[in-house]
C-alpha positions as CSV (number, residue, x, y, z in Angstrom):
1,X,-10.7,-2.0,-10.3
2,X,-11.4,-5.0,-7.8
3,X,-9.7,-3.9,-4.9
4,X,-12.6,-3.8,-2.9
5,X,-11.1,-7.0,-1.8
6,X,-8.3,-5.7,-0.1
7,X,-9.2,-6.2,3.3
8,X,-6.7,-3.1,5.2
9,X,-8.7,-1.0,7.1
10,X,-5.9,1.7,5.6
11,X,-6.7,1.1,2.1
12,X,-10.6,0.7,2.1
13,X,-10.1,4.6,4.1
14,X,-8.1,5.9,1.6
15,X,-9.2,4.6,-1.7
16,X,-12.5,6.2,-2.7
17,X,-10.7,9.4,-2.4
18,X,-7.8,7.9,-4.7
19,X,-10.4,7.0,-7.2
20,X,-11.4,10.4,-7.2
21,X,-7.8,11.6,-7.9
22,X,-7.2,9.3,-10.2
23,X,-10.6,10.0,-12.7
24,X,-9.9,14.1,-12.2
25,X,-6.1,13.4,-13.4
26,X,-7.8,11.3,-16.1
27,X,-10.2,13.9,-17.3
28,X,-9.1,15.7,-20.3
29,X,-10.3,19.0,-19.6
30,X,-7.8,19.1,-16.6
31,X,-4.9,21.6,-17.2
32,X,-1.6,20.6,-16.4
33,X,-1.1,22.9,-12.9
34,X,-4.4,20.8,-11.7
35,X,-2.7,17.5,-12.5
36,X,0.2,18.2,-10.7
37,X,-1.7,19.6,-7.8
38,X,-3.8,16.0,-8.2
39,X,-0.5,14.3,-8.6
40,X,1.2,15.4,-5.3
41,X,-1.8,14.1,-3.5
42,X,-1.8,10.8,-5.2
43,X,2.2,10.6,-4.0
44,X,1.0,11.8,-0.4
45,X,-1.6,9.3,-0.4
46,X,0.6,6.4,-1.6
47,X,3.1,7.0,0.9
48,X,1.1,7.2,3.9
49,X,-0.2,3.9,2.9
50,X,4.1,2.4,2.1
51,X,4.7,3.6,5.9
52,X,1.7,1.8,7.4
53,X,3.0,0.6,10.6
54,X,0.5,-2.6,10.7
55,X,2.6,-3.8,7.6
56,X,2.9,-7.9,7.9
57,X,5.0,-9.3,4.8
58,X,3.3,-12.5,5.9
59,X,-0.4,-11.0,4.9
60,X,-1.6,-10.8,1.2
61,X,-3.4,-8.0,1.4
62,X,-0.6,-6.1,3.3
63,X,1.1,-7.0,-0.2
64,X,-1.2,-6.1,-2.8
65,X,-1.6,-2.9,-1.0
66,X,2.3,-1.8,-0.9
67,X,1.9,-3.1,-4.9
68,X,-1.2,-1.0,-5.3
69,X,0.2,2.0,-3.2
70,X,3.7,1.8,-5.1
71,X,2.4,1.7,-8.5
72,X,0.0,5.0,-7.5
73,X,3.5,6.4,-6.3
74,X,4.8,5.9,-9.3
75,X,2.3,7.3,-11.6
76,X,1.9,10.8,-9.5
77,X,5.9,10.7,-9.9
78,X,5.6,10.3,-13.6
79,X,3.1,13.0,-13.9
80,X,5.0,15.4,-11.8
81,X,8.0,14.9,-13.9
82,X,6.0,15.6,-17.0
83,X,4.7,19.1,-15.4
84,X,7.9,20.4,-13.7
């Protein structure tokens, strides 16, 4: 997706794992209990990265990873929504 990029230690950590969230919610022959389960780590994930304490406004990459990380958020909300 071209966030290799993003130069936070933070993100570069956390995103292979992500990716590998995000193509098991993808996979169709996920059930809906497992996508949930895959959701709520996706939210975890996403805000451990919206706490970061090394956040600097003043730092693109510190921006594109709140952008990333909120976005993430928003799609393991969405999915949780659709399972509850």
């Amino acid at each position: 997706m071209g966030y290799e990029l993003i130069k936070c230690e933070a993100f570069k950590r956390r995103d292979p794992a992500v990716k590998e969230i995000l193509f098991r919610i993808n996979s169709s022959s996920r059930g809906m209990r497992e996508k949930a389960l895959l959701a709520e780590k996706l939210r975890r994930d996403a805000e451990t990265l919206l706490g970061c304490g090394g956040h600097d406004p003043a730092v693109p990459d510190c921006g594109n990873c709140r952008e990333i990380s909120r976005r993430r958020k928003r799609l393991a909300e969405l999915i949780l929504d659709r399972t509850a």
